[in-house]
PQR file of N, CA, C, O and H, with PARSE charges and radii, in Angstrom:
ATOM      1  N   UNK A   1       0.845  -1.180   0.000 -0.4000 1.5000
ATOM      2  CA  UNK A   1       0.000   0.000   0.000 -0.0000 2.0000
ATOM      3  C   UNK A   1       0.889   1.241   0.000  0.5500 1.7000
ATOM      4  O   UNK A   1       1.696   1.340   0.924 -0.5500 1.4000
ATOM      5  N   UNK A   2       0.838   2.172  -0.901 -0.4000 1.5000
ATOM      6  CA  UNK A   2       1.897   3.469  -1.188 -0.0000 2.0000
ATOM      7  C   UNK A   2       0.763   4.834  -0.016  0.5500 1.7000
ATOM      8  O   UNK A   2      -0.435   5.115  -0.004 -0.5500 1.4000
ATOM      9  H   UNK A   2       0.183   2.091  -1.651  0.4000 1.0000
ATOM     10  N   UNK A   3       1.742   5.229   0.632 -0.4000 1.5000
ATOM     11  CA  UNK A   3       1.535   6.110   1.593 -0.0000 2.0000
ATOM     12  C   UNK A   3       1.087   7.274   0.643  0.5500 1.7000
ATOM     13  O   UNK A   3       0.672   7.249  -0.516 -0.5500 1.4000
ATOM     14  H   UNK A   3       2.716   5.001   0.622  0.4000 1.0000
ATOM     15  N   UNK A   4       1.306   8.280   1.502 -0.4000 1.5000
ATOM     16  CA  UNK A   4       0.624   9.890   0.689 -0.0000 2.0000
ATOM     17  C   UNK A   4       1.770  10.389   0.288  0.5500 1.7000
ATOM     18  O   UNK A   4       2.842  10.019   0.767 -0.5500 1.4000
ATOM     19  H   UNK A   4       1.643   8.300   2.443  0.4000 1.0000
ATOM     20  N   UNK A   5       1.681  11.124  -0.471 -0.4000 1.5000
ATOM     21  CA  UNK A   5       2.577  11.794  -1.810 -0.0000 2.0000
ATOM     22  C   UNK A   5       3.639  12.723  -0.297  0.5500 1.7000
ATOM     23  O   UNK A   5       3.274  13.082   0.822 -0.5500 1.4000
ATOM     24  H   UNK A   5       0.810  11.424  -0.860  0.4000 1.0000
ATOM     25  N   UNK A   6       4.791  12.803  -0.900 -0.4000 1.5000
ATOM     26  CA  UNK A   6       5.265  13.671  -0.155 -0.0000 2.0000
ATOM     27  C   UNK A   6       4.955  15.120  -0.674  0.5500 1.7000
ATOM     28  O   UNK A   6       4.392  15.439  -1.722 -0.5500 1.4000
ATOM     29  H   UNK A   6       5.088  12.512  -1.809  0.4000 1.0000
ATOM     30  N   UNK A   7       5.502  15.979   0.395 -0.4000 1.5000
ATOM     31  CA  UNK A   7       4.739  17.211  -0.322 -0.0000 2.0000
ATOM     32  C   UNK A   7       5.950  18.116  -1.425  0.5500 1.7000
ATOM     33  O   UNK A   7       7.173  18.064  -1.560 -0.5500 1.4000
ATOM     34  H   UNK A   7       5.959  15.720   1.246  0.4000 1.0000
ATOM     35  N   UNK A   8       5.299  18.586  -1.801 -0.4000 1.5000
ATOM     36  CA  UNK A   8       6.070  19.212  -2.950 -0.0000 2.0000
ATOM     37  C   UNK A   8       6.778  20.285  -2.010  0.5500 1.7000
ATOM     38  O   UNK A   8       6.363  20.750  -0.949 -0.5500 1.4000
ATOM     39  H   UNK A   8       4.306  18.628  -1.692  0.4000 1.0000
ATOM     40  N   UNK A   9       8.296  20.625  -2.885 -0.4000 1.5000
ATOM     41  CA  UNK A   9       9.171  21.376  -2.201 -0.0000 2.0000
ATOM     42  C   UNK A   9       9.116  22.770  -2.439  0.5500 1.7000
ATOM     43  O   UNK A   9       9.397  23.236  -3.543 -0.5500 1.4000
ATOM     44  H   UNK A   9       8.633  20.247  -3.747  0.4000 1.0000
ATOM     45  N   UNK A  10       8.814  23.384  -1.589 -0.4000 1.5000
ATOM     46  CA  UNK A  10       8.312  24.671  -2.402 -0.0000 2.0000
ATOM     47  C   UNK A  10      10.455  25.801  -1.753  0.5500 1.7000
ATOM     48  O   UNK A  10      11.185  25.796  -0.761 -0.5500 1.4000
ATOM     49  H   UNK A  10       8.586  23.006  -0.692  0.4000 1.0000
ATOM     50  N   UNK A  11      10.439  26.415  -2.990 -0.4000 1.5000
ATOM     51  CA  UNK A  11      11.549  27.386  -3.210 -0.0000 2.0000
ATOM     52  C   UNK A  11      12.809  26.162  -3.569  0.5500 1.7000
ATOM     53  O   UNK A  11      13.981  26.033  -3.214 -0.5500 1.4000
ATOM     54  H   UNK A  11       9.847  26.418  -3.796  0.4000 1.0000
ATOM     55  N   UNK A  12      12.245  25.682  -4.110 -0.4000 1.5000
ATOM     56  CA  UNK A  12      13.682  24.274  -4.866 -0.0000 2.0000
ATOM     57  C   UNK A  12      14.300  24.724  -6.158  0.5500 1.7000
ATOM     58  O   UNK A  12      13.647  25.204  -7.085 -0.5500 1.4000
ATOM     59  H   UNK A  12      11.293  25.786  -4.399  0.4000 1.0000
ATOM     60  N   UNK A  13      15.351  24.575  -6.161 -0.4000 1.5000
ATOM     61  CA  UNK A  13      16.525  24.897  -6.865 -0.0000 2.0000
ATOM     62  C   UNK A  13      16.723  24.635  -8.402  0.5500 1.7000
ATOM     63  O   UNK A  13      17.451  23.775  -8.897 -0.5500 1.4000
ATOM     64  H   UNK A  13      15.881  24.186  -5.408  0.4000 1.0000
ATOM     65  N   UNK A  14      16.046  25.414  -8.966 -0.4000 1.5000
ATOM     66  CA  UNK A  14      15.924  25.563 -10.577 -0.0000 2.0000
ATOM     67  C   UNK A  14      17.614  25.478 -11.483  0.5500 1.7000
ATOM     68  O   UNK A  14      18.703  25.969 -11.184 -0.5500 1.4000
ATOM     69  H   UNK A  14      15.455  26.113  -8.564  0.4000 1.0000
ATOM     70  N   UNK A  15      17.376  25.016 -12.122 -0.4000 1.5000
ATOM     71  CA  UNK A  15      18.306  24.530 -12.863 -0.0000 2.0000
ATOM     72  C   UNK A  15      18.763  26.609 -13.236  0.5500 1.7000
ATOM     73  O   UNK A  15      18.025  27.591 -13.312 -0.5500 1.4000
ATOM     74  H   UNK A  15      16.492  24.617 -12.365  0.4000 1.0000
ATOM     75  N   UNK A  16      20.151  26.460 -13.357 -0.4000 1.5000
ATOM     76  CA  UNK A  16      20.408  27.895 -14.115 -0.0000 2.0000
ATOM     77  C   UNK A  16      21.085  28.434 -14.778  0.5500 1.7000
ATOM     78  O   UNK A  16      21.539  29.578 -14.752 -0.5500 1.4000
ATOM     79  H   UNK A  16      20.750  25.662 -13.294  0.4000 1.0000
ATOM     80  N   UNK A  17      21.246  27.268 -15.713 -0.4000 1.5000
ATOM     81  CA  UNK A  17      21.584  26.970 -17.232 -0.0000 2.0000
ATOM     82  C   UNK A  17      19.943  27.470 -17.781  0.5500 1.7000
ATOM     83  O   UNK A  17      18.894  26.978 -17.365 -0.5500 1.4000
ATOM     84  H   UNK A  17      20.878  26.338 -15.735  0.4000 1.0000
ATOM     85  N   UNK A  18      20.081  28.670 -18.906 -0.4000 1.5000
ATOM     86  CA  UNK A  18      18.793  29.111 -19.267 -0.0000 2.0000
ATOM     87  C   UNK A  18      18.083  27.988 -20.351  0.5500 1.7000
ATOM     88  O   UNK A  18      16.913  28.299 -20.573 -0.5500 1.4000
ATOM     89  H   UNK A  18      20.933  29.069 -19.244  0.4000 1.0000
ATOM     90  N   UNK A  19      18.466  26.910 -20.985 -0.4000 1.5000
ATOM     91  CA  UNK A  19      18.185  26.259 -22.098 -0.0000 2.0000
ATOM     92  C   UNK A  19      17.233  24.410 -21.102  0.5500 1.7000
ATOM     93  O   UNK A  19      16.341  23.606 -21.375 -0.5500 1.4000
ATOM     94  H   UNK A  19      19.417  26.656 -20.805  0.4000 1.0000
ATOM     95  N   UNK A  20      18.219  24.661 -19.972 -0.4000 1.5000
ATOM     96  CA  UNK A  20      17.419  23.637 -18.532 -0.0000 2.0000
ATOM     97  C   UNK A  20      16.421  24.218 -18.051  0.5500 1.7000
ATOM     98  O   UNK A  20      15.292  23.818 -17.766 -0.5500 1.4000
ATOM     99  H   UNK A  20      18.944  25.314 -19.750  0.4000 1.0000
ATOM    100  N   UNK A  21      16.974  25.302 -17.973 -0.4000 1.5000
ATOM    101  CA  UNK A  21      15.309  25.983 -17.260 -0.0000 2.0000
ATOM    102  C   UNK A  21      14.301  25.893 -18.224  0.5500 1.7000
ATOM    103  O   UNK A  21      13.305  25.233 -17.930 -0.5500 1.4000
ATOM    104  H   UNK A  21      17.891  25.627 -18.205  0.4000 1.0000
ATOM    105  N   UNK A  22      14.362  26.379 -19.211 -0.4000 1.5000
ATOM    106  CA  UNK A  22      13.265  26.437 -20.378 -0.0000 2.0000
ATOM    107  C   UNK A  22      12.443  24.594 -20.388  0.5500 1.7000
ATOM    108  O   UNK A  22      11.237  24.349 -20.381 -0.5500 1.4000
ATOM    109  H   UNK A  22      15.172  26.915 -19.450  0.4000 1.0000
ATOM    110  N   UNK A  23      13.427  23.739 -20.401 -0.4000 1.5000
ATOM    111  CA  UNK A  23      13.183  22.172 -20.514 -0.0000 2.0000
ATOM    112  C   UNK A  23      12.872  21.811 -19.512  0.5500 1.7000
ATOM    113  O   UNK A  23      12.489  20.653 -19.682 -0.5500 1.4000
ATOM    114  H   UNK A  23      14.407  23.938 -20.406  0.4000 1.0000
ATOM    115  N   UNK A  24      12.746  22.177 -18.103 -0.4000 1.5000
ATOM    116  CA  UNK A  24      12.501  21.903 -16.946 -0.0000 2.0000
ATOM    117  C   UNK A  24      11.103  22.424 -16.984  0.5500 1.7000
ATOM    118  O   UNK A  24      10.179  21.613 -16.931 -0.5500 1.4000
ATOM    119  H   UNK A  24      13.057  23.118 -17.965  0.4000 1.0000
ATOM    120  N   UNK A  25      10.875  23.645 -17.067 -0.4000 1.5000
ATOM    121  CA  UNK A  25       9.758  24.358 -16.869 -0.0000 2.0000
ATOM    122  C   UNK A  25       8.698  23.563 -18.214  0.5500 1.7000
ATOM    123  O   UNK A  25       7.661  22.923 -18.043 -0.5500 1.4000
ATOM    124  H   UNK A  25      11.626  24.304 -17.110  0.4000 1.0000
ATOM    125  N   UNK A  26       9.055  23.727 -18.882 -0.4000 1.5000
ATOM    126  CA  UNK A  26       8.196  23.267 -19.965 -0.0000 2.0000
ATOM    127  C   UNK A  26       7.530  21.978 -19.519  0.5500 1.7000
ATOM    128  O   UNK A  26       6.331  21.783 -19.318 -0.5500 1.4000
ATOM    129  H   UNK A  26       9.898  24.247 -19.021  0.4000 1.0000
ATOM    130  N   UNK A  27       8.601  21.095 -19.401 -0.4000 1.5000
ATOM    131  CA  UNK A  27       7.872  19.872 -18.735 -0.0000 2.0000
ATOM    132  C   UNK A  27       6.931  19.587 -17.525  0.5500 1.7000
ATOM    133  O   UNK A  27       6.174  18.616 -17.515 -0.5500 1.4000
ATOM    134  H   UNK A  27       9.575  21.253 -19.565  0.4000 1.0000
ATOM    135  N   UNK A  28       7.008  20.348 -16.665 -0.4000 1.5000
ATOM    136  CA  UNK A  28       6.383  20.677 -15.506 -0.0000 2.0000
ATOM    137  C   UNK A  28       5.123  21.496 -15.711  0.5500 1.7000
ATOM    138  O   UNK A  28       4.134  21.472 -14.978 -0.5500 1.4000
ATOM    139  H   UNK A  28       7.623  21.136 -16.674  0.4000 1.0000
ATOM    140  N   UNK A  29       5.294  22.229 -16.813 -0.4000 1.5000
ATOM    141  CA  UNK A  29       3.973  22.470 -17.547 -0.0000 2.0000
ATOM    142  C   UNK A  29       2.623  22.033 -18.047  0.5500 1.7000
ATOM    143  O   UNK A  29       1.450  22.364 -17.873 -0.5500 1.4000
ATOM    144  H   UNK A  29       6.097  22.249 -17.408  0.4000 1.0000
ATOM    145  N   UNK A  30       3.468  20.925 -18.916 -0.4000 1.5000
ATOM    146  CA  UNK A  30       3.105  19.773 -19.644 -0.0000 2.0000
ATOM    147  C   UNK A  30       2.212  19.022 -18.623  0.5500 1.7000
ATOM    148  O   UNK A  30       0.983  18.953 -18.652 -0.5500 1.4000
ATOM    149  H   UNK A  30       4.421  20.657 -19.057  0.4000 1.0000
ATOM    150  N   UNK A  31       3.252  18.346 -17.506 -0.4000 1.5000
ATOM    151  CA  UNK A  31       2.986  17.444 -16.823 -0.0000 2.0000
ATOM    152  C   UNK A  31       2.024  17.432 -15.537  0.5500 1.7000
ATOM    153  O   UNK A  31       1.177  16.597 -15.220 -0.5500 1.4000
ATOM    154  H   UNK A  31       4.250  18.402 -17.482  0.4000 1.0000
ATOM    155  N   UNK A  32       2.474  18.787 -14.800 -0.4000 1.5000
ATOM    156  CA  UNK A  32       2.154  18.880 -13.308 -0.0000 2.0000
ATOM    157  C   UNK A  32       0.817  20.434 -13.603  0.5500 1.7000
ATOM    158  O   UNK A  32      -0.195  20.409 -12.902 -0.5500 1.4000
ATOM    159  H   UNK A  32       3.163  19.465 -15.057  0.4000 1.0000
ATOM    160  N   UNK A  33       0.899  20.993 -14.088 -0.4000 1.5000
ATOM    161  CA  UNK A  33       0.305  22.877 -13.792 -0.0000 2.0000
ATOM    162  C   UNK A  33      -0.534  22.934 -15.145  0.5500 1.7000
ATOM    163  O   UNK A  33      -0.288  22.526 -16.280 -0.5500 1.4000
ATOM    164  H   UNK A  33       1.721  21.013 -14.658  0.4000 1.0000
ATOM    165  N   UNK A  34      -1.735  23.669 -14.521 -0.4000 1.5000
ATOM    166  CA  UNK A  34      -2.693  23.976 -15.719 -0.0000 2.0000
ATOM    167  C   UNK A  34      -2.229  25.327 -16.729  0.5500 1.7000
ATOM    168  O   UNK A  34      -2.463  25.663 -17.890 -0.5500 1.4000
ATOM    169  H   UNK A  34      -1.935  24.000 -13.598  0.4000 1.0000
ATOM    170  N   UNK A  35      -1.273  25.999 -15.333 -0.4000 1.5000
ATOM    171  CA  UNK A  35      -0.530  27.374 -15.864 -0.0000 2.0000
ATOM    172  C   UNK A  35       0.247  27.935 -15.316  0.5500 1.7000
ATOM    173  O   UNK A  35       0.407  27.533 -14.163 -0.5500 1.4000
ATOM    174  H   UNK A  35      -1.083  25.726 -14.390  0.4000 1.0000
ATOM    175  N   UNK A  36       1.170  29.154 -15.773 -0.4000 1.5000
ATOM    176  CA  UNK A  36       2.248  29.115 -15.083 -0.0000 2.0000
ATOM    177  C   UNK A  36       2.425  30.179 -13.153  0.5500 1.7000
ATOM    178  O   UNK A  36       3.206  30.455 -12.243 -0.5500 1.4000
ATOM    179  H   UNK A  36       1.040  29.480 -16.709  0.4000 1.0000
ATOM    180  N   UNK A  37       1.297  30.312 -13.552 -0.4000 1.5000
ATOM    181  CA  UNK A  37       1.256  31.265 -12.039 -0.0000 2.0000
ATOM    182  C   UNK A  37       0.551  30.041 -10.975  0.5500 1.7000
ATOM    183  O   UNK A  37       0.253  30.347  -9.820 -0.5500 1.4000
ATOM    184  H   UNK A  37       0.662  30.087 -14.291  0.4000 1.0000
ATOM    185  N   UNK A  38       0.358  28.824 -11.441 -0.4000 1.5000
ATOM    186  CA  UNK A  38       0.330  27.639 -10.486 -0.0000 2.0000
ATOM    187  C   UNK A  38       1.716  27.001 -10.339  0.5500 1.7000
ATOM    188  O   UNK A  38       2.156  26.468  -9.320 -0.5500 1.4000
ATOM    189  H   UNK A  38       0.601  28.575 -12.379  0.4000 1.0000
ATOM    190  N   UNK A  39       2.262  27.125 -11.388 -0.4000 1.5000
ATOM    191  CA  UNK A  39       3.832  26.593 -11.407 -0.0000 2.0000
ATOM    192  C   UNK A  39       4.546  27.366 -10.169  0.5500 1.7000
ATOM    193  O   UNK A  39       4.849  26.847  -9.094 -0.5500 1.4000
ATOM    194  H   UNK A  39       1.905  27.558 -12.215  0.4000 1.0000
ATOM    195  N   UNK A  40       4.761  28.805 -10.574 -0.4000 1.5000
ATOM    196  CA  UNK A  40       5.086  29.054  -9.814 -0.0000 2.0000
ATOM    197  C   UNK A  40       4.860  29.823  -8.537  0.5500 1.7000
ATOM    198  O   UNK A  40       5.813  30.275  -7.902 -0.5500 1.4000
ATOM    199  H   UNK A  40       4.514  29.227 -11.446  0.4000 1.0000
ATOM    200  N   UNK A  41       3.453  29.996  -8.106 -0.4000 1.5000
ATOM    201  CA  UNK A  41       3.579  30.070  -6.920 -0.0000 2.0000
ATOM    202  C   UNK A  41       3.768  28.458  -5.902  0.5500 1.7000
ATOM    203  O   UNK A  41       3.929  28.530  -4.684 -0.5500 1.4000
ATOM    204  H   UNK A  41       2.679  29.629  -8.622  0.4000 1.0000
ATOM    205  N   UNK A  42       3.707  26.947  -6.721 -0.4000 1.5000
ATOM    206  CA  UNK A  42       3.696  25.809  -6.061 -0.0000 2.0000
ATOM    207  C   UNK A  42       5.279  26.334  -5.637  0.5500 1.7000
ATOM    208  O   UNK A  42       5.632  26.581  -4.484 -0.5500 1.4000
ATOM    209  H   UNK A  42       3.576  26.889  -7.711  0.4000 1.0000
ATOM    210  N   UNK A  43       6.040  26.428  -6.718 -0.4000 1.5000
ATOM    211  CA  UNK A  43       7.989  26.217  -6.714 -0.0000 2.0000
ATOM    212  C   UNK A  43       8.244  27.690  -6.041  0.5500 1.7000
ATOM    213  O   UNK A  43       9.375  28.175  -6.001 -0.5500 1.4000
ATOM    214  H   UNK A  43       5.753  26.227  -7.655  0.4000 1.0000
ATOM    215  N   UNK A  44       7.188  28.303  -5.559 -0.4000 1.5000
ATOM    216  CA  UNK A  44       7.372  29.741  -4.996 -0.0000 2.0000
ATOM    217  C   UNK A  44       9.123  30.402  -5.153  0.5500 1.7000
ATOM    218  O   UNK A  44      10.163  30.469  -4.497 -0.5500 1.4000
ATOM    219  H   UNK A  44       6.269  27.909  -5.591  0.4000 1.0000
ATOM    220  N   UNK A  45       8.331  30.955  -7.041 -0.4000 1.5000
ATOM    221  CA  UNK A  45       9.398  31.322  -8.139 -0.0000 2.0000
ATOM    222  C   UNK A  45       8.521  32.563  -8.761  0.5500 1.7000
ATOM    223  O   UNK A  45       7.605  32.407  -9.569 -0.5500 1.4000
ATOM    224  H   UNK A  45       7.486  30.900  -7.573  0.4000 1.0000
ATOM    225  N   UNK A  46       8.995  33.901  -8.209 -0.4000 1.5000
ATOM    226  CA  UNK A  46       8.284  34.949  -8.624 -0.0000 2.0000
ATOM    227  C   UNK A  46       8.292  34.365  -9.948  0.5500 1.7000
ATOM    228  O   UNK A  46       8.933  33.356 -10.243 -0.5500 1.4000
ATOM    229  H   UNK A  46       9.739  34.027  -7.553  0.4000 1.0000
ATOM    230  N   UNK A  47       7.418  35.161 -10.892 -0.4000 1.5000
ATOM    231  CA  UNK A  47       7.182  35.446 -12.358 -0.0000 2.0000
ATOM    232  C   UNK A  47       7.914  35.570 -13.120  0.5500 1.7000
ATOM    233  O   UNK A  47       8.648  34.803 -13.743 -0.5500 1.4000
ATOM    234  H   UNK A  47       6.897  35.980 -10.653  0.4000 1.0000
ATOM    235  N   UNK A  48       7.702  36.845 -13.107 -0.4000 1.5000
ATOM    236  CA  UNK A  48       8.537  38.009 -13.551 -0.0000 2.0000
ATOM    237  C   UNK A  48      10.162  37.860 -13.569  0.5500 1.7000
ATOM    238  O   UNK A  48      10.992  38.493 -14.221 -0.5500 1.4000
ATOM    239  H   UNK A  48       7.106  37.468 -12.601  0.4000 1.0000
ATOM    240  N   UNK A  49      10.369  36.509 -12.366 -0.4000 1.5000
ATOM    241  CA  UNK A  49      12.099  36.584 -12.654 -0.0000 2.0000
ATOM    242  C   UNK A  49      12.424  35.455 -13.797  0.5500 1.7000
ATOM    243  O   UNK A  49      13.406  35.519 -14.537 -0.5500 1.4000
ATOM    244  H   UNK A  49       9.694  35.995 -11.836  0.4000 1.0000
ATOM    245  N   UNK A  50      11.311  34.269 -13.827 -0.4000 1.5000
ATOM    246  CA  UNK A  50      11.362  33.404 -14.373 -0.0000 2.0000
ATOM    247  C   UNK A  50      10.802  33.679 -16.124  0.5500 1.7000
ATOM    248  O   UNK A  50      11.371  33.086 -17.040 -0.5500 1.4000
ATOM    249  H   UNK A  50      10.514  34.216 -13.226  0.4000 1.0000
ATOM    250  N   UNK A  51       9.779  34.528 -16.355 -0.4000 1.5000
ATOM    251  CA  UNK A  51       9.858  35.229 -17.590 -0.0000 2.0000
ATOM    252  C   UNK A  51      10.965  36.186 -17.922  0.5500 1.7000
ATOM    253  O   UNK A  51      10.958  36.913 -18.915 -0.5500 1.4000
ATOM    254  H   UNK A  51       9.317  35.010 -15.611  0.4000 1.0000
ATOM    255  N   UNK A  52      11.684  36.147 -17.241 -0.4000 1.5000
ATOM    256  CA  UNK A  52      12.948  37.337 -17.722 -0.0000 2.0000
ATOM    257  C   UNK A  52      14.026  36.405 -17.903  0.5500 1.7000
ATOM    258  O   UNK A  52      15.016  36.723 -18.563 -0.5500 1.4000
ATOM    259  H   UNK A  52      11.689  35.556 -16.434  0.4000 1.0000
ATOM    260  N   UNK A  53      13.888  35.106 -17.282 -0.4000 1.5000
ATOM    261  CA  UNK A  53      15.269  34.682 -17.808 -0.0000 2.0000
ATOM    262  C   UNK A  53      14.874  33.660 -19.256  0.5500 1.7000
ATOM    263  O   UNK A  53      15.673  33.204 -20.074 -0.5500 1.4000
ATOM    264  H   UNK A  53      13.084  34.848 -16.746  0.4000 1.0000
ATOM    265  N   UNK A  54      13.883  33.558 -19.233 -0.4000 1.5000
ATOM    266  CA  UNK A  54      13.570  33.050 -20.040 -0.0000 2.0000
ATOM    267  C   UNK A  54      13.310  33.971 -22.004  0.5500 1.7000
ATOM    268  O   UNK A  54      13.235  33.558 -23.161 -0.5500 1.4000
ATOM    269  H   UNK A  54      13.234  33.928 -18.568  0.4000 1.0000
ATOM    270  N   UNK A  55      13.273  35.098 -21.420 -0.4000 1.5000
ATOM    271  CA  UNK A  55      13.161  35.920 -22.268 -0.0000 2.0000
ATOM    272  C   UNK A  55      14.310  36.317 -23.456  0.5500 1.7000
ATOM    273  O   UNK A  55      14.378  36.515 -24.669 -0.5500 1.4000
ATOM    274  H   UNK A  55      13.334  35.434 -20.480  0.4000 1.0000
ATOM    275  N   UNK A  56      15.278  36.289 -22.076 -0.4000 1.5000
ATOM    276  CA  UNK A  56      16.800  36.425 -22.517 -0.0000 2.0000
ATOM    277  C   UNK A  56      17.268  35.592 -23.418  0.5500 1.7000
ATOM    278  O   UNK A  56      18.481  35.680 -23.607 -0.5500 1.4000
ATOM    279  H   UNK A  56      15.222  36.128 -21.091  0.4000 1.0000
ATOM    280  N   UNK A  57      16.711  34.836 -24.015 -0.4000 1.5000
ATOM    281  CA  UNK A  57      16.802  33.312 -24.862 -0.0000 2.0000
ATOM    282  C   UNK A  57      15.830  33.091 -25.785  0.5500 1.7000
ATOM    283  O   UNK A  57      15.678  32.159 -26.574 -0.5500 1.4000
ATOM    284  H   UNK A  57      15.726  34.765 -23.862  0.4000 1.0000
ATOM    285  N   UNK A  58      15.038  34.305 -25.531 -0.4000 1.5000
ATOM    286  CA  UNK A  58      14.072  34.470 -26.799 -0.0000 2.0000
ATOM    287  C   UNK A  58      12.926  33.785 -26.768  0.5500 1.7000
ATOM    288  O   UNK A  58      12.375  33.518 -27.835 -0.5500 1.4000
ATOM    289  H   UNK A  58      15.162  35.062 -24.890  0.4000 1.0000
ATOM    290  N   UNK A  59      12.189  33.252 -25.158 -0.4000 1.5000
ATOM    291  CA  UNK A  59      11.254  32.485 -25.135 -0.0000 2.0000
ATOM    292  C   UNK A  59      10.277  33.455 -24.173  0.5500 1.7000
ATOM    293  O   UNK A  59      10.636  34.373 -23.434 -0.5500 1.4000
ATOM    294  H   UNK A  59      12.637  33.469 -24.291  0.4000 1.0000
ATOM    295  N   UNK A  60       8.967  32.963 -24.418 -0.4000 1.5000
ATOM    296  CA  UNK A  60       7.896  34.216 -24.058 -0.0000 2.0000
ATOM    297  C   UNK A  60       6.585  32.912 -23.773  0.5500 1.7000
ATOM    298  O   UNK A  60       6.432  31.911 -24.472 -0.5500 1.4000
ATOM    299  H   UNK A  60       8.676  32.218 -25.017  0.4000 1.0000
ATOM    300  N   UNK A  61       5.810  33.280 -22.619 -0.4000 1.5000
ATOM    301  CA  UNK A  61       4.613  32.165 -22.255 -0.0000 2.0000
ATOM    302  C   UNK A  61       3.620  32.461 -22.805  0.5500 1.7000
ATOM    303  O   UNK A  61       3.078  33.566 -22.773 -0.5500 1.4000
ATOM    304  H   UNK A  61       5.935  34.093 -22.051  0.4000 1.0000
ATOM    305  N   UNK A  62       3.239  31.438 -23.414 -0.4000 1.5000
ATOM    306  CA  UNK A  62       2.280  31.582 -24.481 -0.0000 2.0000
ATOM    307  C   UNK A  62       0.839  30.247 -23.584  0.5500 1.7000
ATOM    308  O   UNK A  62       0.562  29.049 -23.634 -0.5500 1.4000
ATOM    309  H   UNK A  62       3.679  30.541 -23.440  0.4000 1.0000
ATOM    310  N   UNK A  63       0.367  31.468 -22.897 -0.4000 1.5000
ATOM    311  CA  UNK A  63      -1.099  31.160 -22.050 -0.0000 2.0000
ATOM    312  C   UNK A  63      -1.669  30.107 -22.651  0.5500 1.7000
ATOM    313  O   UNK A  63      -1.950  29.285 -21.779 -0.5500 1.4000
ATOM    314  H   UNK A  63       0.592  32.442 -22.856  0.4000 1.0000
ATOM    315  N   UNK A  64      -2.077  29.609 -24.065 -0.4000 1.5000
ATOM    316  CA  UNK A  64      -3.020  29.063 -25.189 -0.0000 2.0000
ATOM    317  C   UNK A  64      -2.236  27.448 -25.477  0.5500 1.7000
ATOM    318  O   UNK A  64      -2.576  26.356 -25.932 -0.5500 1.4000
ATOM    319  H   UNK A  64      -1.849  30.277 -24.773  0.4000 1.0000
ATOM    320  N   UNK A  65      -1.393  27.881 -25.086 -0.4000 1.5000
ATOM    321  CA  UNK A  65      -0.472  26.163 -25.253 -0.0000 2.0000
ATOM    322  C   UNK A  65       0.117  26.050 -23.699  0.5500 1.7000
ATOM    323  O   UNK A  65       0.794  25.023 -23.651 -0.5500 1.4000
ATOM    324  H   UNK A  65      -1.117  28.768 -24.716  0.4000 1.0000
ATOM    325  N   UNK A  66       0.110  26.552 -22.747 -0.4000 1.5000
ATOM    326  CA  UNK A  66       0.771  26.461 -21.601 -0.0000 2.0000
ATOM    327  C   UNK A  66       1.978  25.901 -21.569  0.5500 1.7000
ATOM    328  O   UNK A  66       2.255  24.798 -21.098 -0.5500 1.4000
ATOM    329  H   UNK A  66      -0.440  27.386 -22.786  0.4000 1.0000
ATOM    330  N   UNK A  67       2.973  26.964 -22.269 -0.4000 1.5000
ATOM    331  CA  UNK A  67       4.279  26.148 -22.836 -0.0000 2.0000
ATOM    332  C   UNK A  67       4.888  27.781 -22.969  0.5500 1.7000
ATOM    333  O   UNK A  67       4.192  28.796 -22.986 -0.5500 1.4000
ATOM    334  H   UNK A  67       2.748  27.860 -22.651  0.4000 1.0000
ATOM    335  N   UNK A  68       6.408  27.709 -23.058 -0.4000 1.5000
ATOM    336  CA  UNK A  68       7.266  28.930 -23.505 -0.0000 2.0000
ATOM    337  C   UNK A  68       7.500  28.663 -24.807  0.5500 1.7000
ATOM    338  O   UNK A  68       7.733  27.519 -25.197 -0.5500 1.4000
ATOM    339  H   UNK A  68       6.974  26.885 -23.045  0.4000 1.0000
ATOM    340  N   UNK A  69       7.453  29.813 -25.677 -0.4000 1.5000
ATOM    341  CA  UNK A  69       7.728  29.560 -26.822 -0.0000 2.0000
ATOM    342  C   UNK A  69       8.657  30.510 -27.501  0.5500 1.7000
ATOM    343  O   UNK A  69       8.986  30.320 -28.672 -0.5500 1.4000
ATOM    344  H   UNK A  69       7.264  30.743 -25.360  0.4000 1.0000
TER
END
């Protein structure tokens, strides 16, 4: 019998290589969050810092696919 989920780690250590982050986040997208202000207030990861680094690389959140693009 599998016990209860452990709980998710909230302020955990994002990859910060910008091309990991993008592949990290994306997947966690995909997988775990309907969107990204569930993403990150779960990984309690302002916004705004995580669209800026992501930006820097030419990727922008595109609400309609819940994905950076």
């Amino acid at each position: 019998m599998r016990g209860a989920p452990a709980p998710k780690e909230k302020g955990m250590k994002l990859p910060t290589d910008a091309v990991m982050l993008l592949s990290f986040v994306n997947t966690k997208l995909r997988d775990e969050y309907n969107d990204l202000d569930a993403l990150c207030d779960d990984l309690d990861v302002p916004r705004e810092e995580l669209e800026e680094k992501l930006s820097a690389i030419g990727y922008t959140y595109d609400p309609a696919r819940n994905q950076f693009r």
